[in-house]
N, C-alpha and C positions, 0 to 999 in steps of 0.2 A: 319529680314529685312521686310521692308511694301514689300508687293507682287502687283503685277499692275503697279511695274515699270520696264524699261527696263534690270535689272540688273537678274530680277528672271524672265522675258519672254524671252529675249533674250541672247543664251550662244554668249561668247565671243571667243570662240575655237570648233570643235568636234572631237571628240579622234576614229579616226577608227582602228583595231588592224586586220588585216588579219596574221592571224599565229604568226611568232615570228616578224612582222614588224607592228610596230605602226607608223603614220603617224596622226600629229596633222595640222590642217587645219584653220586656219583663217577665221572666218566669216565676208565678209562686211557689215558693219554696218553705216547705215546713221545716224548718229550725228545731231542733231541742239540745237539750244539754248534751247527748251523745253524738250528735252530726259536728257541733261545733266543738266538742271536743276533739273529735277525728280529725277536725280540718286543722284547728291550733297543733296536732302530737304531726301531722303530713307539715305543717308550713316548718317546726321546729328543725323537724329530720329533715324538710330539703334543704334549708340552712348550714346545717352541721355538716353533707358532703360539698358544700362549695369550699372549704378548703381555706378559708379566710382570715381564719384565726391561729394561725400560728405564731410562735412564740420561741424565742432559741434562749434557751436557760442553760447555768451550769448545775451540774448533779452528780455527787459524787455516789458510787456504787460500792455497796461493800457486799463483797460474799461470801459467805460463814461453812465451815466447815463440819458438817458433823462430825462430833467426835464422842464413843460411849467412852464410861469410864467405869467398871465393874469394883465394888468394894468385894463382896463375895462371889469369885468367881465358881465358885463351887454350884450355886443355885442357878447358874447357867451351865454348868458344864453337866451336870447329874442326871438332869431330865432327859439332854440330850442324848446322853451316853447310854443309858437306859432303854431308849427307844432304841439307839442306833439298836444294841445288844441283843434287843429282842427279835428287830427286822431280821440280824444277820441268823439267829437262832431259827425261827421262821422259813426264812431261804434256805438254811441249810437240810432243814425237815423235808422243806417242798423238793428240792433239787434230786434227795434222796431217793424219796418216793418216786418220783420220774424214775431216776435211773433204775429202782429196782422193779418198776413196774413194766418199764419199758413203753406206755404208752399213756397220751397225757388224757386228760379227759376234760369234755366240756363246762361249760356255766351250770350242770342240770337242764337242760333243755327237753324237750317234750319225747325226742326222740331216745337221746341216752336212756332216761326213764323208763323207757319202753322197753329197748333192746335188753337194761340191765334187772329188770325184773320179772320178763317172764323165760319161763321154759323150767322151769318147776315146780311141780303139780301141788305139793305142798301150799308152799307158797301163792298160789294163787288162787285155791281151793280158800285159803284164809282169806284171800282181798278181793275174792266175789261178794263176798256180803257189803263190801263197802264201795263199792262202787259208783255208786250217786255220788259220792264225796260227801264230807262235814263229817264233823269228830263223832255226832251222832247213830251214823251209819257204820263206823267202824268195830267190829265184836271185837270183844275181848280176849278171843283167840288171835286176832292180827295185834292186838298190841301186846300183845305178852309173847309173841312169835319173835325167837332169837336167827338172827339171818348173818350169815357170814359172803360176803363176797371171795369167788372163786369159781373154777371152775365145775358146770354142773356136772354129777353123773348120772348114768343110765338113760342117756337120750340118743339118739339116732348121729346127729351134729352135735361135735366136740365145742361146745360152747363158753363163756363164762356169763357169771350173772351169779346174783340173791339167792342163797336158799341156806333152808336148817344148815348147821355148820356138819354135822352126819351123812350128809348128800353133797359138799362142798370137799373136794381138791384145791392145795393152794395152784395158784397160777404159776407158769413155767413160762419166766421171759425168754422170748424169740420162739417161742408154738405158734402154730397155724392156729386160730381160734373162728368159728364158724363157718367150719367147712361139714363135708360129712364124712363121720370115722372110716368107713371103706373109701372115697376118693384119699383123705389124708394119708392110706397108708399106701396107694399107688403112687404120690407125690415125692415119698419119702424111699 
């Protein structure tokens, strides 16, 4: 029997024995439609696992084979081919950029952020006014502010990072980059 219902919480008699006299006693028991429901869906289901009701039948099994059948095969092949086209176009953009970059760069994360936008004065001279953050804080001088990535000039450490495209070197893959110009040229 499923337990939790009133047939295994609650006994229906208690049997007390004082010596050779037994005296069995009736419990009141409050009935309603949801106890005796409980107890008919418990007496059903312990039924059903005694196992008694079987049956040996013949049945025959059929099993179907998907099969598509395209009238226009075009309106499957185009969409595909289209995506495929643009993925490989995509990858081959991405792949490039690697290689020519020589190093790959993260999701935007707090840190890149960081490292890639300061260390000059320009630019950062523009995105102190904005600094609380919201589109409202930001002057009109930082959005109108043209910023090329590359490496910066006139700092101490041969850097790269954000700045006017006028203060901005392209990048030279396989350089040392944030070291400082007098160790870099002992290195070399």
């Amino acid at each position: 029997m499923i337990l939790e219902t009133p047939w295994q919480t609650f006994p229906l008699s208690s049997l007390r024995e004082d010596g050779k006299q037994i005296e069995v006693t009736d419990l009141p028991m409050n009935l309603n439609v949801t106890i005796l429901e409980d107890m008919i869906i418990n007496a059903t289901l312990s039924l059903l696992t005694l196992g008694n009701w079987t049956t040996v039948v013949s049945a025959n099994v059929m099993t179907y084979d998907t099969v598509y059948n395209f009238d226009r095969k075009a309106f499957l092949i185009l969409p595909y081919g289209i995506a495929l086209g643009l993925s490989l176009i995509f990858i081959y953009i991405g792949v490039t950029a690697l290689v020519s970059n020589g190093v790959p760069a993260d999701n935007g994360g707090f840190l890149q952020v960081a490292c890639t936008t300061t260390g000059n004065e320009t630019f950062e001279q523009a995105a102190a006014g904005g600094c609380l953050g919201g589109d409202k804080n930001f002057g009109s001088e930082l959005k109108e502010l043209v910023l090329q990535y590359g490496e910066l000039q006139g700092g101490v450490v041969r850097r790269a990072g954000f700045g006017p495209p006028e203060s901005v070197q392209r990048l030279v893959k396989g350089e040392q980059y944030g070291c400082e110009l007098g160790k870099l040229r002992d290195l070399e």
